[in-house]
DSSP file (Angstrom, degrees, kcal/mol; ACC not computed):
  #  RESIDUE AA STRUCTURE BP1 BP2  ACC     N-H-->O    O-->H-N    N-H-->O    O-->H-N    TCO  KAPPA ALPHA  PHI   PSI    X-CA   Y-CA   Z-CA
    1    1 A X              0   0    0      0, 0.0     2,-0.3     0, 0.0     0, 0.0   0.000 360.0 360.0 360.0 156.3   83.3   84.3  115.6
    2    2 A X        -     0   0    0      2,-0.1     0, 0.0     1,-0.1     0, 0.0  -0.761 360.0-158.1-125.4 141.4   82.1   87.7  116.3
    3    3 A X        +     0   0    0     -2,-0.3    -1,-0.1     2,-0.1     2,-0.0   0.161  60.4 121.4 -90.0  14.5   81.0   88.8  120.1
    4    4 A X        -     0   0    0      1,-0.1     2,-0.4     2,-0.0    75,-0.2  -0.338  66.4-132.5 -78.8 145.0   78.9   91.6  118.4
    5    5 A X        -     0   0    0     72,-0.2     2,-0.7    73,-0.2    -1,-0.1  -0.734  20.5-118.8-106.8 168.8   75.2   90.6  119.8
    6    6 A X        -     0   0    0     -2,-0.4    93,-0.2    93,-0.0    92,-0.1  -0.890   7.1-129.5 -72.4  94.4   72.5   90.5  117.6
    7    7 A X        -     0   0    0     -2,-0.7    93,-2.1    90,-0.6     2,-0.3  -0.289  25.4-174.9 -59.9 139.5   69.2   92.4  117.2
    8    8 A X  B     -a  100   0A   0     91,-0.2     2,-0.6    93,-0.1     3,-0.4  -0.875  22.8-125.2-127.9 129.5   65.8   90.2  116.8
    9    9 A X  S    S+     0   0    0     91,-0.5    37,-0.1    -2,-0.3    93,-0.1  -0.820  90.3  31.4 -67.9 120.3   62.5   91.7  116.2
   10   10 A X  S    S+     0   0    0     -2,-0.6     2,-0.4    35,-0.4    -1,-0.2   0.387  74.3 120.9 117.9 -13.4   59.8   90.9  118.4
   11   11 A X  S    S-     0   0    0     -3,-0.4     2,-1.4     1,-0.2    35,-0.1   0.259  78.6-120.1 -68.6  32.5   61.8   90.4  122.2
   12   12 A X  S    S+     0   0    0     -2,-0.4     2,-0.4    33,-0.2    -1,-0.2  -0.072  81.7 100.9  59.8 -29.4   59.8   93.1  123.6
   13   13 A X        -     0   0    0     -2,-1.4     2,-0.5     1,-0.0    -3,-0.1  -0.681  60.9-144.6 -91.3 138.0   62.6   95.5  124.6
   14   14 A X        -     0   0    0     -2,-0.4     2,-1.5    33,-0.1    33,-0.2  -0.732   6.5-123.7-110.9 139.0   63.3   98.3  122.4
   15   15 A X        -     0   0    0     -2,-0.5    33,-0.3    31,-0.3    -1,-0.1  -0.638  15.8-131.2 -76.7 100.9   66.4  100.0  121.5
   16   16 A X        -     0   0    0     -2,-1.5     2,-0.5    31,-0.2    59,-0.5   0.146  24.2-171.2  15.0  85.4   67.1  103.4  121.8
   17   17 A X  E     -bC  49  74B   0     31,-3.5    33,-1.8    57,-0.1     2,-0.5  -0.860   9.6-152.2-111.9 150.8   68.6  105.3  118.6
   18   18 A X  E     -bC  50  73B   0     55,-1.4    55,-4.5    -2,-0.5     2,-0.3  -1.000   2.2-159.4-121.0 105.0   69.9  108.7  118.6
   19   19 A X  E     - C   0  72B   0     31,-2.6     2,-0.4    -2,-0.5    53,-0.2  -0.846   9.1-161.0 -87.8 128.5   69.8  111.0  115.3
   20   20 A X  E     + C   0  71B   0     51,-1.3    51,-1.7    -2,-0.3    50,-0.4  -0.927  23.2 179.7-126.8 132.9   72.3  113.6  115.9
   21   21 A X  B     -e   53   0C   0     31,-0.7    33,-1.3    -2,-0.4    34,-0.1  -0.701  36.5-128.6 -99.2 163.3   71.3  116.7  113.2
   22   22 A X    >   -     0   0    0      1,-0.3     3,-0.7    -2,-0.2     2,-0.2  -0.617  64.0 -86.4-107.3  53.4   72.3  120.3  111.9
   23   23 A X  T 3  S-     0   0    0      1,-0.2    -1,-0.3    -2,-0.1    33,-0.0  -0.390  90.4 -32.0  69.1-133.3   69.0  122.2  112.1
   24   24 A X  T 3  S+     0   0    0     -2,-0.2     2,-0.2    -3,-0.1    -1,-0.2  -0.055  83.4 152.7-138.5  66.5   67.2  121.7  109.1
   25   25 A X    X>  -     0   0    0     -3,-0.7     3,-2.1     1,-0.1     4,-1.6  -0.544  57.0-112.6 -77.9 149.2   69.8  121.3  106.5
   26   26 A X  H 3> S+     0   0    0      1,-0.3     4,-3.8    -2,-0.2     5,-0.4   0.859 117.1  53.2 -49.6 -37.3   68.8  119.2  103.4
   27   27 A X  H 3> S+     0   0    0      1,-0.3     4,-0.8     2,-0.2    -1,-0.3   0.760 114.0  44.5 -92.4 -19.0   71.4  116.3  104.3
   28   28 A X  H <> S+     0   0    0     -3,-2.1     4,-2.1    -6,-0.1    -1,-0.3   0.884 114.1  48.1-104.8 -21.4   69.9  116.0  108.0
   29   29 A X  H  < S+     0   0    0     -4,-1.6    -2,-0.2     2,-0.2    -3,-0.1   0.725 107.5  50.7 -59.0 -20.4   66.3  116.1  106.8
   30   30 A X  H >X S+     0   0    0     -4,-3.8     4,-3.1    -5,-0.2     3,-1.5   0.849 113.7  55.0 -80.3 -44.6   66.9  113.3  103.9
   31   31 A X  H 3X S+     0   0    0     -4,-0.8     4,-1.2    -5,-0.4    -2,-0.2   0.939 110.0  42.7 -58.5 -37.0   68.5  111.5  107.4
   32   32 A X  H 3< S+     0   0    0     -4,-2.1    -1,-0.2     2,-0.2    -2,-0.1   0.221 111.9  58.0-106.8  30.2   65.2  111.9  109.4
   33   33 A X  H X4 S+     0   0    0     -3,-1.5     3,-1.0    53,-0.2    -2,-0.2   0.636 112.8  36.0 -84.5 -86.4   63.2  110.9  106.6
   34   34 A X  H 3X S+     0   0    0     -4,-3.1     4,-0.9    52,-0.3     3,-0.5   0.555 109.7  59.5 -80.2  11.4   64.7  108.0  106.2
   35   35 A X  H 3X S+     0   0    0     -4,-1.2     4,-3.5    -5,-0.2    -1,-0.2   0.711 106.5  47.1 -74.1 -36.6   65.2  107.2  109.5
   36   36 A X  H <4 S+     0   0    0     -3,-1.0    -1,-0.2     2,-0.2    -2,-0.1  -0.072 110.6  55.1 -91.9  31.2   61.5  107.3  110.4
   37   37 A X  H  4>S+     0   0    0     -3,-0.5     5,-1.2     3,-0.1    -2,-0.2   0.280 114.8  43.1-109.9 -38.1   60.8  105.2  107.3
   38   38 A X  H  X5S+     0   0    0     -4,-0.9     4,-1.2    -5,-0.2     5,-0.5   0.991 133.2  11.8 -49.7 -69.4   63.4  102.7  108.7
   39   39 A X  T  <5S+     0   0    0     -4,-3.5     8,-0.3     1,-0.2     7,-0.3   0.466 121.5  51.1-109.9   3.6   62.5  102.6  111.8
   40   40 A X  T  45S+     0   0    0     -5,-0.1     4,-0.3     3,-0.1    -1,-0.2   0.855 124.5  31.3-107.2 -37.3   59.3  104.2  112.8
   41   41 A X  T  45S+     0   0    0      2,-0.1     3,-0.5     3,-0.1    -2,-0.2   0.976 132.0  30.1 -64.8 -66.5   57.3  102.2  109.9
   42   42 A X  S  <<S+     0   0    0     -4,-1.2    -3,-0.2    -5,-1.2     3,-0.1   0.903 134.3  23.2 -67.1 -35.2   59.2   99.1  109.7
   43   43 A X    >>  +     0   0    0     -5,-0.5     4,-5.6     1,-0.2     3,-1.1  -0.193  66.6 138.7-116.2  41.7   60.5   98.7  113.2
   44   44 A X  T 34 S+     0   0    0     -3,-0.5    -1,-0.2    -4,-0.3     2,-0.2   0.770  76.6  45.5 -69.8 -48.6   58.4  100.4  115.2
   45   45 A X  T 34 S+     0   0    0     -3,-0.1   -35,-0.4     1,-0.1    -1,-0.3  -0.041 116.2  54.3 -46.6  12.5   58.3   97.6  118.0
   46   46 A X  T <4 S+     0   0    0     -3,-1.1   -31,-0.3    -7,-0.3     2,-0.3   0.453 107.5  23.3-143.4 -94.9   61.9   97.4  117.7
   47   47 A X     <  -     0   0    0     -4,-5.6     2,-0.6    -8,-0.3    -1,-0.2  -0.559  55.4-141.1-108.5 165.0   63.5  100.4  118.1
   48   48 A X        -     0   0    0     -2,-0.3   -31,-3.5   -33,-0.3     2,-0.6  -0.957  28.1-146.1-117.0 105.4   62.8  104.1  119.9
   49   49 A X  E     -b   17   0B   0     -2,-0.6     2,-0.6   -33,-0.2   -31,-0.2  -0.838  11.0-162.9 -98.6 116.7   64.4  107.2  117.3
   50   50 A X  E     -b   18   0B   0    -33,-1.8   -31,-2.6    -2,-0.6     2,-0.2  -0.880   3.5-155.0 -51.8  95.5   65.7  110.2  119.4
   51   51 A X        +     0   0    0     -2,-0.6   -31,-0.2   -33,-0.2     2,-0.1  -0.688  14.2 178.9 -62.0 141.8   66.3  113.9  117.2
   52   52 A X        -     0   0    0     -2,-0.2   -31,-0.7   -33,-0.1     2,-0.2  -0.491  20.4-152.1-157.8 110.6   68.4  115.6  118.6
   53   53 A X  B >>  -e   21   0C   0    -33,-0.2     4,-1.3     1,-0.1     3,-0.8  -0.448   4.2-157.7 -75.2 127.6   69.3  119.1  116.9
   54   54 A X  T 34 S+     0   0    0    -33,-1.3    -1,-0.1     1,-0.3   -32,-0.1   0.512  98.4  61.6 -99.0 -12.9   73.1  120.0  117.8
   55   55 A X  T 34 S+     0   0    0      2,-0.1    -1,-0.3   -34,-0.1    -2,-0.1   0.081 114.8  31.9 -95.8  32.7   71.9  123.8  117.0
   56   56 A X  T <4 S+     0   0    0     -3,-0.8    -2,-0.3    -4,-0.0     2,-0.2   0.147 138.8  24.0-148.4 -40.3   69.2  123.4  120.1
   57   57 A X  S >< S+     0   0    0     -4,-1.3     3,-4.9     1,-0.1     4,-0.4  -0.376  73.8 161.7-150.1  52.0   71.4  121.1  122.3
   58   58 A X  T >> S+     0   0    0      1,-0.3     4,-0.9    -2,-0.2     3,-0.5   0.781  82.4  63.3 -48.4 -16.4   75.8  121.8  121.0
   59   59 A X  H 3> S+     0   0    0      1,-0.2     4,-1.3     2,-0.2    -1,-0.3   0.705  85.4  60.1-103.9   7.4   76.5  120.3  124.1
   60   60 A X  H <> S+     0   0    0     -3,-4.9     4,-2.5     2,-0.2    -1,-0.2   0.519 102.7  59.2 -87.1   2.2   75.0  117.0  123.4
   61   61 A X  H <4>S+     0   0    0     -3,-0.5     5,-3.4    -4,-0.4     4,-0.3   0.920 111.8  40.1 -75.4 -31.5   77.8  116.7  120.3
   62   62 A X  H ><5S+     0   0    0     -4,-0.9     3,-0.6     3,-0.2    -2,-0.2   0.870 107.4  56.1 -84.7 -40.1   80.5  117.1  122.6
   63   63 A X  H 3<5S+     0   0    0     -4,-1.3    -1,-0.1     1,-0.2    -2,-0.1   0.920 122.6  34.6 -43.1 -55.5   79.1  114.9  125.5
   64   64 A X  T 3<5S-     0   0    0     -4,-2.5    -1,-0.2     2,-0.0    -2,-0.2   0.360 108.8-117.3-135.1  60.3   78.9  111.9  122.4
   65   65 A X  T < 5 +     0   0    0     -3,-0.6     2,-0.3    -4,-0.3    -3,-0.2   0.957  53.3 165.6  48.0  77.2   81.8  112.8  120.5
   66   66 A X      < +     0   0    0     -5,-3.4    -1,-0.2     1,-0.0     3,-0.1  -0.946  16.7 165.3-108.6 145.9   80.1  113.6  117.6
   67   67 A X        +     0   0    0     -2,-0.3     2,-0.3     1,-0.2    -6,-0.0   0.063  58.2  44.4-149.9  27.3   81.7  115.2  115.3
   68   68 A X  S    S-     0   0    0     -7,-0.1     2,-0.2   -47,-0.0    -1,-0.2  -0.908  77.8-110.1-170.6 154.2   79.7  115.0  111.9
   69   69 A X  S    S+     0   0    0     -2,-0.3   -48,-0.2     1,-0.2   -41,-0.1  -0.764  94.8  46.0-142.2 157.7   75.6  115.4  111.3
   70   70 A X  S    S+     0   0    0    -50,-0.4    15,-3.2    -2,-0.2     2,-0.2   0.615  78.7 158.2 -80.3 150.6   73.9  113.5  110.6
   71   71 A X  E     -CD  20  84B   0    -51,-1.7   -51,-1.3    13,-0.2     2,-0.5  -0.754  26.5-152.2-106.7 140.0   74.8  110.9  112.9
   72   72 A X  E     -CD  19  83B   0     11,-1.0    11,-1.9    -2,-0.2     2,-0.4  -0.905  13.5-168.6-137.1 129.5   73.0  107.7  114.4
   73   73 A X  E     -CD  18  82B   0    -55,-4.5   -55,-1.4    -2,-0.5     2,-0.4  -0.644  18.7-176.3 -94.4 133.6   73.9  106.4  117.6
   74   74 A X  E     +CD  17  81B   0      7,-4.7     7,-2.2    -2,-0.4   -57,-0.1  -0.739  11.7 179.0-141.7 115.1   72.9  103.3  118.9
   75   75 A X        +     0   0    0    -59,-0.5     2,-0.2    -2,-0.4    -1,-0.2   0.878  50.8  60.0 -88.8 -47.1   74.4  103.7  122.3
   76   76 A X  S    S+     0   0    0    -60,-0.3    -1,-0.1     1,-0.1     2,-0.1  -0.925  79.7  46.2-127.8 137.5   73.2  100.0  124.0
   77   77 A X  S    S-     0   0    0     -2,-0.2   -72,-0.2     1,-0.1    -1,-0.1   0.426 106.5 -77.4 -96.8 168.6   73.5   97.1  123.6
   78   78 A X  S    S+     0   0    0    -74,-0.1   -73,-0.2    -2,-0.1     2,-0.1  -0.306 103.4  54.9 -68.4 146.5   77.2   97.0  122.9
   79   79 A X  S    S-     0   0    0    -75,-0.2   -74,-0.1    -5,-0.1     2,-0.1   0.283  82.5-131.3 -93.2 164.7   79.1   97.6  121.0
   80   80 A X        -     0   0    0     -2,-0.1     2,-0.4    -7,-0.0    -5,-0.2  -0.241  24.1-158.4 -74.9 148.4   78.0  101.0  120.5
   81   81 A X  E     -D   74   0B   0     -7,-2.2    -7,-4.7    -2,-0.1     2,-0.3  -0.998   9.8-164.6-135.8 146.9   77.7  101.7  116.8
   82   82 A X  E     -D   73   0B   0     -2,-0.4     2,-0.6    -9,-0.3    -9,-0.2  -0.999   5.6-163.5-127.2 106.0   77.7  105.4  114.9
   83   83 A X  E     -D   72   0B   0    -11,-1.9   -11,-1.0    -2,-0.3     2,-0.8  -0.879  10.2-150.3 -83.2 122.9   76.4  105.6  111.3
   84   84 A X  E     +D   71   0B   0     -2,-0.6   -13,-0.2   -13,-0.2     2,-0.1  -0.792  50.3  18.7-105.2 111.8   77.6  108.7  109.7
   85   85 A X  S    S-     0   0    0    -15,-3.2     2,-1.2    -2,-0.8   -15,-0.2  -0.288  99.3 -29.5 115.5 177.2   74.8  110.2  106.7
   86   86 A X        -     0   0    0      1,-0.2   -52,-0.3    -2,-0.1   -53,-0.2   0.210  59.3-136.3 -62.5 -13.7   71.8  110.4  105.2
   87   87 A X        +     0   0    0     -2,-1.2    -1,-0.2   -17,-0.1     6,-0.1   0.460  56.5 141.9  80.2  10.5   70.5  106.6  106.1
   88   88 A X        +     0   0    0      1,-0.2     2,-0.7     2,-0.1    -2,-0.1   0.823  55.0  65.0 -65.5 -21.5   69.3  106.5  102.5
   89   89 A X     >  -     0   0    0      1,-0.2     4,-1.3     2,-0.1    -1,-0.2  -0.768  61.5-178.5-102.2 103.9   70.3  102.8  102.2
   90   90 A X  H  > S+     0   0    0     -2,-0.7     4,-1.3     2,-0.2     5,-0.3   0.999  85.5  50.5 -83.1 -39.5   68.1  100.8  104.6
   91   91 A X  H  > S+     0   0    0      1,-0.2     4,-0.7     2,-0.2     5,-0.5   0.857 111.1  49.8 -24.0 -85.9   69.9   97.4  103.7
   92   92 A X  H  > S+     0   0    0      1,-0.3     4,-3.6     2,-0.2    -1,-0.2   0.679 117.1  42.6 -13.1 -80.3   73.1   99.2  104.4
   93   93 A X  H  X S+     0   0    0     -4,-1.3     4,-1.5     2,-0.2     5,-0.3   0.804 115.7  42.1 -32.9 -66.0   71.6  100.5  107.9
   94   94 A X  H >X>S+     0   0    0     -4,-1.3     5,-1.7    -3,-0.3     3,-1.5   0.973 115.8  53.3 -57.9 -70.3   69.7   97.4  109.3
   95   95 A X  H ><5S+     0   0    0     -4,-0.7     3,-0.7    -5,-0.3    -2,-0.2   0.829 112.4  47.1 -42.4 -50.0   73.1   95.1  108.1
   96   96 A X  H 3<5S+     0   0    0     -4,-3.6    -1,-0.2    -5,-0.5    -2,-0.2   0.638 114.2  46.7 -82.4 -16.5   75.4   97.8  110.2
   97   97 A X  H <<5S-     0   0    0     -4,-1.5   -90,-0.6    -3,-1.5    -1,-0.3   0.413 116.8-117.0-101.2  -0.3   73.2   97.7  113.3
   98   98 A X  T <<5 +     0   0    0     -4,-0.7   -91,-0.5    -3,-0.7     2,-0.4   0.925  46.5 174.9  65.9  40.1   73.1   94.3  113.2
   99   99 A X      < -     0   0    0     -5,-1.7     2,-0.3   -93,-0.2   -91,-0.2  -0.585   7.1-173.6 -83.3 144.7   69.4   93.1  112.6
  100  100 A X  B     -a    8   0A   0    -93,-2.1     2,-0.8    -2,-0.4   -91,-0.5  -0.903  10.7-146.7-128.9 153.0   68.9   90.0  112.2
  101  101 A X              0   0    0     -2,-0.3   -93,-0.1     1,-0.1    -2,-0.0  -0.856 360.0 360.0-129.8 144.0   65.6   87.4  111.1
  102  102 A X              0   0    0     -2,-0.8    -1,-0.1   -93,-0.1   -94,-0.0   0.691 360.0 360.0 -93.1 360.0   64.7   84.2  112.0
């Protein structure tokens, strides 16, 4: 059995995601495209989406050890998970963050 915890929609606290980008290069605009299509339409109660442009803010790549854009952090709750790339698949996404429905 896996100690990974689950996500549930609908317990009132929402998690924090972090989009780590390259300005506004094709491959991090198709990510914050579909990232606000994940998560700001479907799971808008859910989750809280963070930009953060590594050409505005280089020293947040190093702070969390990123080291390829785009990136999506979801720092808490543990364990921490890092998706690396464009988010186009939201199955893919939701399955790797661990959402779950009842």
């Amino acid at each position: 059995m896996d100690n990974e915890e689950l996500l549930e929609p609908g317990n009132g606290a929402k998690v924090v995601l972090q989009l780590y980008v390259s300005g506004m290069s094709q491959k991090s605009m198709e990510a914050i495209e579909n990232a606000k299509h994940i998560f700001d339409e479907n799971f808008k109660d859910l989750f809280e989406l963070e930009i953060i442009d590594l050409y505005k803010n280089p020293e947040a790549a190093q702070a969390n050890h990123i080291v390829f854009t785009p990136s999506l952090v979801k720092p808490l709750p543990l364990p921490k998970k890092i998706l690396i790339g464009n988010l186009s698949d939201p199955e893919k996404v939701v399955k790797a963050l661990g959402i779950t429905f009842k």
